[in-house]
C-alpha positions as a Markdown table, in Angstrom:
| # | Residue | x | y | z |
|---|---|---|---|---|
| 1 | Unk | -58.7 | -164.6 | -8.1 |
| 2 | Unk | -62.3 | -163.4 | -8.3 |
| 3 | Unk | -62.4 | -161.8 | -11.6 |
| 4 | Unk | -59.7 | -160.9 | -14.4 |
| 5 | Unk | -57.1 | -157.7 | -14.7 |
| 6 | Unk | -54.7 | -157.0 | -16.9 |
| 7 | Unk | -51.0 | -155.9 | -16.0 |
| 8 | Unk | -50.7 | -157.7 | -12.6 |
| 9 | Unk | -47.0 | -158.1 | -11.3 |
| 10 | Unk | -46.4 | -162.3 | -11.2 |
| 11 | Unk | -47.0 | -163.0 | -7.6 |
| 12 | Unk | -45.6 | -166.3 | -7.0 |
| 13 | Unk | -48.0 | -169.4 | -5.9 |
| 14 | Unk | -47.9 | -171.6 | -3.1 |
| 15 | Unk | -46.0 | -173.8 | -2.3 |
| 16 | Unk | -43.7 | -171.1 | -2.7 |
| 17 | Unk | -40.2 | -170.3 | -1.4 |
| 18 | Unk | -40.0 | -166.7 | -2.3 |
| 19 | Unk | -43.0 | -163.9 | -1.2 |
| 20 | Unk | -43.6 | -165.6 | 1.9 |
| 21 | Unk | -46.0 | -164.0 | 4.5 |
| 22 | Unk | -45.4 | -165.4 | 8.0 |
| 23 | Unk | -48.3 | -164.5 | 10.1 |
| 24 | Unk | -47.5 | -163.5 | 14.0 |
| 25 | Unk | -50.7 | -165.7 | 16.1 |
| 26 | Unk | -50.7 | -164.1 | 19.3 |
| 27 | Unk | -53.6 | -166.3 | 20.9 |
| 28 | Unk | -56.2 | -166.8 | 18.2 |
| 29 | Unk | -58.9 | -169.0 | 19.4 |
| 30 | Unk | -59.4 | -172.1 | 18.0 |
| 31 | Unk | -62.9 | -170.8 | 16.0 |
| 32 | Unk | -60.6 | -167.6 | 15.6 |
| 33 | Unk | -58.0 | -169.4 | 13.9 |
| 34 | Unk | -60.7 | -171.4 | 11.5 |
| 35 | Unk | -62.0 | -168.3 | 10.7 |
| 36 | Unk | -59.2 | -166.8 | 9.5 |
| 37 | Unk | -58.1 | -169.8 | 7.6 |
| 38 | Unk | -61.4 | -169.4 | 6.0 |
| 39 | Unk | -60.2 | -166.0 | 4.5 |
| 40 | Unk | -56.8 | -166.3 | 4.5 |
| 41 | Unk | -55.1 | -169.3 | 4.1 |
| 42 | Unk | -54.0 | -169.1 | 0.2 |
| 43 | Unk | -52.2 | -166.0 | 1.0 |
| 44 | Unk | -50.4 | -167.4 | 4.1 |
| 45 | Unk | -47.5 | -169.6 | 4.1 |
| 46 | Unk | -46.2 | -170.3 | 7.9 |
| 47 | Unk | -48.0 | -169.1 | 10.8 |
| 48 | Unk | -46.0 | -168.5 | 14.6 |
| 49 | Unk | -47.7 | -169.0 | 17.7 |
| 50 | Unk | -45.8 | -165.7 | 19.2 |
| 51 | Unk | -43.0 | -165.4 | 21.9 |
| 52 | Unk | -44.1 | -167.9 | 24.5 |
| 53 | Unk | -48.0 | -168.0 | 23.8 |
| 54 | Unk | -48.2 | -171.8 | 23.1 |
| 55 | Unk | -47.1 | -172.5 | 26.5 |
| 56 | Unk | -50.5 | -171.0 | 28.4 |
| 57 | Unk | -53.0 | -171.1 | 25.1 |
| 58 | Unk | -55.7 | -173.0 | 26.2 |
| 59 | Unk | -56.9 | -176.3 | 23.3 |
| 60 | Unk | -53.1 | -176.0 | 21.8 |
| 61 | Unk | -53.5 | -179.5 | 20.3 |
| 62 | Unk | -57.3 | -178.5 | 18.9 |
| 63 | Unk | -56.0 | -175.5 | 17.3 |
| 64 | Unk | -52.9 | -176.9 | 15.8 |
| 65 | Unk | -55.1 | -179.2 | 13.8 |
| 66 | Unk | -57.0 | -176.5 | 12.4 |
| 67 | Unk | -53.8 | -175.3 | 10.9 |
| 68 | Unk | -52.7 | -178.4 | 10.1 |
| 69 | Unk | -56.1 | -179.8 | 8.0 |
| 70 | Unk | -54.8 | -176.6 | 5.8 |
| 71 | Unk | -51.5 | -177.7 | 5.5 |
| 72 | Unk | -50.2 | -174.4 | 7.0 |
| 73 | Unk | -46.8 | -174.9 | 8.6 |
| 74 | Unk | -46.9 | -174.0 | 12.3 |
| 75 | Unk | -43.9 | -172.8 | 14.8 |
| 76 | Unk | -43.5 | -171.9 | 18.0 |
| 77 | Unk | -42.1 | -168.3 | 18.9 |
| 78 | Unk | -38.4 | -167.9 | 19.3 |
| 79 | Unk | -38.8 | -166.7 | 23.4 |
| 80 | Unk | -40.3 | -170.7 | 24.0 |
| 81 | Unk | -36.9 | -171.8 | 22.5 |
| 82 | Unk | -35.0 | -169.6 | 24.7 |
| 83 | Unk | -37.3 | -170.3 | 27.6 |
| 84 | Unk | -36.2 | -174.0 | 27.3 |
| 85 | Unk | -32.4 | -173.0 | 26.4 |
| 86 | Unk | -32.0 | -171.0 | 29.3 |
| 87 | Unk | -33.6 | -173.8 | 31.8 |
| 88 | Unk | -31.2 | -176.3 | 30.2 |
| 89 | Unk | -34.2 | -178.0 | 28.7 |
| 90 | Unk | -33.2 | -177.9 | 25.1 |
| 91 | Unk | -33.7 | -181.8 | 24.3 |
| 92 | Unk | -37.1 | -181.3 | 26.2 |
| 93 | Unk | -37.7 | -178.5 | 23.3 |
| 94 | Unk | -37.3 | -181.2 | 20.4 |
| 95 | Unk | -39.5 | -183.5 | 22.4 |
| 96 | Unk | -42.4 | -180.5 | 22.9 |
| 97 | Unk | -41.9 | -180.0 | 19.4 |
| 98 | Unk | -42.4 | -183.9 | 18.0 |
| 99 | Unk | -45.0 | -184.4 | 20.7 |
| 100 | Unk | -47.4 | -181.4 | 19.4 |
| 101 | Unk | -46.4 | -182.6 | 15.8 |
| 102 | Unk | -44.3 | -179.4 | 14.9 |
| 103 | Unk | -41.9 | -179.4 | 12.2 |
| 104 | Unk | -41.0 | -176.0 | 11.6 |
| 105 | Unk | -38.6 | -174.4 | 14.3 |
| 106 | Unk | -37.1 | -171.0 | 15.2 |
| 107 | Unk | -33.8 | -170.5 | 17.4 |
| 108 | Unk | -33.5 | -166.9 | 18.3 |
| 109 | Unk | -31.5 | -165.1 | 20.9 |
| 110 | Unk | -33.1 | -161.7 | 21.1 |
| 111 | Unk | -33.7 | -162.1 | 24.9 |
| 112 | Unk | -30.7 | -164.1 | 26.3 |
| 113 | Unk | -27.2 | -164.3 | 25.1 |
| 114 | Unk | -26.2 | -167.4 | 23.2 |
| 115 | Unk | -22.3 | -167.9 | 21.7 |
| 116 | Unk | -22.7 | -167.8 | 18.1 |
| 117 | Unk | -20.5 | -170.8 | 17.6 |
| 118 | Unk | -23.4 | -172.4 | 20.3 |
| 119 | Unk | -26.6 | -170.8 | 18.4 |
| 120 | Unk | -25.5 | -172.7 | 14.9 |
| 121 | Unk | -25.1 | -175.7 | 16.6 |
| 122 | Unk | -28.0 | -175.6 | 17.6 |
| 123 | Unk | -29.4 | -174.4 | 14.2 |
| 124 | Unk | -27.3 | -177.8 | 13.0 |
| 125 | Unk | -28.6 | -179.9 | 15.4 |
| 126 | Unk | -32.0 | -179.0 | 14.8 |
| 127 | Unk | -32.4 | -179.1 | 11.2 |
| 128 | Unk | -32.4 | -183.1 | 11.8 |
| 129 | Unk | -36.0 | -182.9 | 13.0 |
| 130 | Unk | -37.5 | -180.2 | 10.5 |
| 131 | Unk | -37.1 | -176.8 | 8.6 |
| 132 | Unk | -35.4 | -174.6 | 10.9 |
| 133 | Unk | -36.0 | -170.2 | 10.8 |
| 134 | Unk | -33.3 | -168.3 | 12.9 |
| 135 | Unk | -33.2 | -164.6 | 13.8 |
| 136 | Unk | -30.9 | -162.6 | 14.0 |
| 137 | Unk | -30.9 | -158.9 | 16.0 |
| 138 | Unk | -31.4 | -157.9 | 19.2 |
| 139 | Unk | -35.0 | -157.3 | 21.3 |
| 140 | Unk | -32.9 | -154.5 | 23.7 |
| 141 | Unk | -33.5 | -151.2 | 21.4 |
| 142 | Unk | -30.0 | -150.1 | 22.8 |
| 143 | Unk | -28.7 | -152.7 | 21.6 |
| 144 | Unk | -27.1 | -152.0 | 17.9 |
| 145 | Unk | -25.8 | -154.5 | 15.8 |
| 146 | Unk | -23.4 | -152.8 | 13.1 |
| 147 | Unk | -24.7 | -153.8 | 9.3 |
| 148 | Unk | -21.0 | -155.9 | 8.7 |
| 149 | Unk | -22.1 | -158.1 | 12.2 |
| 150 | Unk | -25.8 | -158.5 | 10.5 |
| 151 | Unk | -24.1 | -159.7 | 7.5 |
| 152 | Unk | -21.7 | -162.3 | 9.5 |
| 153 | Unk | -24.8 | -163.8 | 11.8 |
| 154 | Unk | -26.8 | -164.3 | 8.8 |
| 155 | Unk | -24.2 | -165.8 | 6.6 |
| 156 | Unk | -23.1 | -168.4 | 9.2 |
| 157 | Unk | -26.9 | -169.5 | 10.4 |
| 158 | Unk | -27.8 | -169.7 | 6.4 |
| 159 | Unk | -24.6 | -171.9 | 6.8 |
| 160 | Unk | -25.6 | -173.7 | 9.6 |
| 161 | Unk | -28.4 | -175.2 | 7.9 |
| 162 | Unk | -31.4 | -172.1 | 8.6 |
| 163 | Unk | -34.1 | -172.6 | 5.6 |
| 164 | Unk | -34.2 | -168.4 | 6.4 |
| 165 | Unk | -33.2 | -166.3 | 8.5 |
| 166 | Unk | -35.6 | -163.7 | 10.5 |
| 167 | Unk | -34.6 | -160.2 | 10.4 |
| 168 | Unk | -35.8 | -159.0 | 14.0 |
| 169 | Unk | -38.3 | -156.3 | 14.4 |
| 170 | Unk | -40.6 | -157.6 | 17.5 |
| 171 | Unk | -44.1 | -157.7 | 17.8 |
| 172 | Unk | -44.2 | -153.9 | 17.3 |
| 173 | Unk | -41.6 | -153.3 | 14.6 |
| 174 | Unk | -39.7 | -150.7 | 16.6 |
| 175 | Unk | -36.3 | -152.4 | 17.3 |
| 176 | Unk | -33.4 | -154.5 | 14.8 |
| 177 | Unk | -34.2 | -153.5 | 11.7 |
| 178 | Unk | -36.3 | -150.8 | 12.7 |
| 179 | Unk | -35.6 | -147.2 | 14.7 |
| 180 | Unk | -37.6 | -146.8 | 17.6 |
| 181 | Unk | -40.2 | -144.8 | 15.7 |
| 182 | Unk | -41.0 | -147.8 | 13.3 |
| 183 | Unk | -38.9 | -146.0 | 10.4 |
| 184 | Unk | -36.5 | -148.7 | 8.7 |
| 185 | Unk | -32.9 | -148.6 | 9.1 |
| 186 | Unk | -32.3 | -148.5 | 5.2 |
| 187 | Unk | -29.2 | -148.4 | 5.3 |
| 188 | Unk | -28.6 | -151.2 | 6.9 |
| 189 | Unk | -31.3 | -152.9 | 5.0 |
| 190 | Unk | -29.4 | -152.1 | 2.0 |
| 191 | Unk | -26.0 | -153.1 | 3.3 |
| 192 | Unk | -27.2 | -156.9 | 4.1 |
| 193 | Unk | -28.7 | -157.0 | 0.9 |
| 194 | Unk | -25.6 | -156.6 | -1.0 |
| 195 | Unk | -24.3 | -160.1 | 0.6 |
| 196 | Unk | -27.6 | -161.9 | 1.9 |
| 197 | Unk | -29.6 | -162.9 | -0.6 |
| 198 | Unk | -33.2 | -161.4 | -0.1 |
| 199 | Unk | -35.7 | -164.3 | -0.9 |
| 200 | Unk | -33.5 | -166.4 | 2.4 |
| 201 | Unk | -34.8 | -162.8 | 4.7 |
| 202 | Unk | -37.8 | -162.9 | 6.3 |
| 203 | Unk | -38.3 | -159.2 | 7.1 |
| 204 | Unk | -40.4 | -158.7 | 10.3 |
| 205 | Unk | -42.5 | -155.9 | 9.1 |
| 206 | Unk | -46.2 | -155.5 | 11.2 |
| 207 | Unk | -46.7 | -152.0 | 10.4 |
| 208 | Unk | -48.1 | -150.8 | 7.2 |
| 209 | Unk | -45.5 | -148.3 | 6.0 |
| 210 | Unk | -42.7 | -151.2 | 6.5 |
| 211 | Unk | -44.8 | -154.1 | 4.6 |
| 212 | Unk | -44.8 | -150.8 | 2.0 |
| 213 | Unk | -41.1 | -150.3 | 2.1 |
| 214 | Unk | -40.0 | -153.4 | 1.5 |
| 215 | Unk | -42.8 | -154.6 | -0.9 |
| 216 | Unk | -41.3 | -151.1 | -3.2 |
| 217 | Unk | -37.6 | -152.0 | -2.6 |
| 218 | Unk | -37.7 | -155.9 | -3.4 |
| 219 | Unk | -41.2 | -156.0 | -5.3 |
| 220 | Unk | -44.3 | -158.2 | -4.8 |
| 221 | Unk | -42.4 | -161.8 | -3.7 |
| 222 | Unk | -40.5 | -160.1 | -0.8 |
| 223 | Unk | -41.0 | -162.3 | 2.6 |
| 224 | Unk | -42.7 | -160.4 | 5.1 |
| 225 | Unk | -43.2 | -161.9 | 8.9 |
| 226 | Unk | -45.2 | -161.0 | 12.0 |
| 227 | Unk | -48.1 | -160.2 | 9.7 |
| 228 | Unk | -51.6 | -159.9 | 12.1 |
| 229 | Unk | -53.8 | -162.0 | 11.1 |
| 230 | Unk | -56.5 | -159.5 | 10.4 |
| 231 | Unk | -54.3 | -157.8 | 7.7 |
| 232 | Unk | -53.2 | -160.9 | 5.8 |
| 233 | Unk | -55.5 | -159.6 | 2.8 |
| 234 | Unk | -54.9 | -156.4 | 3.0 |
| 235 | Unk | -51.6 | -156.9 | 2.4 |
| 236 | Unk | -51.8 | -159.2 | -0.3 |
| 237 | Unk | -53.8 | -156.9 | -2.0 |
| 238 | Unk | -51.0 | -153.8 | -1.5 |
| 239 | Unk | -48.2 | -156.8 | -2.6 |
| 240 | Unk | -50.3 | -156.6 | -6.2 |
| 241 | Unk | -51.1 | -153.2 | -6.6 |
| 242 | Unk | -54.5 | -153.1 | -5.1 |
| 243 | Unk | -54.4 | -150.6 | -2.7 |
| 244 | Unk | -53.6 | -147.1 | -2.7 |
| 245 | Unk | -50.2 | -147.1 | -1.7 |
| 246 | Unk | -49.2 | -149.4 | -4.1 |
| 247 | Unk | -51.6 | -148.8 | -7.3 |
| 248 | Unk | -49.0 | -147.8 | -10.0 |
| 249 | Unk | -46.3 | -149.9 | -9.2 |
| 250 | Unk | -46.9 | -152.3 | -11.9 |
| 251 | Unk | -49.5 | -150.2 | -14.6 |
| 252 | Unk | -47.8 | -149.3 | -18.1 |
| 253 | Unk | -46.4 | -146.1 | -18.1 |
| 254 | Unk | -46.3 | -145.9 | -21.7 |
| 255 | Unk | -48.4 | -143.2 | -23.1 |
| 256 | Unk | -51.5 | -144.1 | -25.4 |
């Protein structure tokens, strides 16, 4: 840090495996993406090439070495997995993945229907080739998964061999966890927590008041995904109390 402060919460340092931020690329340029390594890479920890993206971003290989000369852990989007799922190309999928050098992998089934059973195997069969995320929750806003199923899909994909799984919130943060308004579902936030341990969640949470909710529920180390890139620091500074929202959480109450 640039200069010294007293009573600052104990924000955990990378490598970590706990207060993750999991920033959503959405077609950064390969200058963009240098850039905001320059900036932001201590206070990143995985970054996703979103949905399908990687498939029509122009100098994939160029930018993926930028990321990869900062040791930052790249993966493609969940929808490219179920692009390739639901063409039958699944072992092409691995081969993509090994060709462009990508270890970390997501298995999803927001946008097509996959047998559970089917979804952990694949979850098995792909943690033989690197870390594997899964999420769990539906893109289809009508679609509403009771908290007891939450707690079921995530047990069994943790099972399966998922290094975490991805609490589903889409690009916008409007569906899974989330109402259509943005406004979490505590409830049900509440209810997986009780069986799911939090630092295996990876909490999709782009807008500002959800980073907020979470960061006040399970503290400064919660893992937070589909951060923009251009409010990486930001964040990290409302994870430790510098910002606004944020700014008592971890002063000392006690009078003088």
């Amino acid at each position: 840090m640039n200069f010294n402060l007293t009573q600052m919460p104990d924000r955990f340092i990378k490598p970590r495996q706990s207060g993750i931020t999991m920033v959503m690329d959405k077609g950064l340029s390969v200058e963009e993406a240098r850039n905001f390594l320059s900036v932001s890479s201590p206070h990143v920890d995985m970054v996703k090439l979103g949905f399908g993206t990687s498939y029509v971003t122009p100098n994939l290989t160029q930018k993926l070495e930028v990321y990869r000369s900062h040791d930052m852990p790249v993966y493609f989007g969940g929808t490219l997995f179920e692009a390739f799922l639901i063409r039958n190309q699944f072992e092409d999928y691995i081969s993509i993945c090994k060709e462009f050098g990508v270890s970390f992998m997501e298995v999803s089934d927001g946008s097509i229907t996959i047998p559970h059973a089917e979804k952990c195997g694949y979850i098995e069969k792909l943690t033989k080739h690197g870390t594997v995320l899964s999420e769990v929750g539906s893109k289809d806003a009508a679609h509403i998964i009771p908290p007891y199923k939450w707690i079921e899909l995530m047990r069994a994909e943790l099972s399966a061999g998922s290094t975490y799984v991805i609490a589903e919130a889409r690009e916008a943060g409007n569906v899974g966890i989330y109402r259509g308004s943005g406004e979490v579902r505590e409830g049900l936030v509440q209810e997986i927590l009780t069986q799911i341990p939090g630092e295996r969640i990876m909490w999709e949470a782009p807008q500002k008041a959800q980073q907020l909710y979470f960061i006040e529920l399970l503290g400064c180390n919660v893992n937070l995904g589909n951060i923009a890139p251009t409010e990486v620091i930001p964040l990290e500074a409302m994870r430790i109390g510098l910002r606004g929202d944020t700014f008592d959480f971890y002063l000392d109450k006690k009078e003088s």
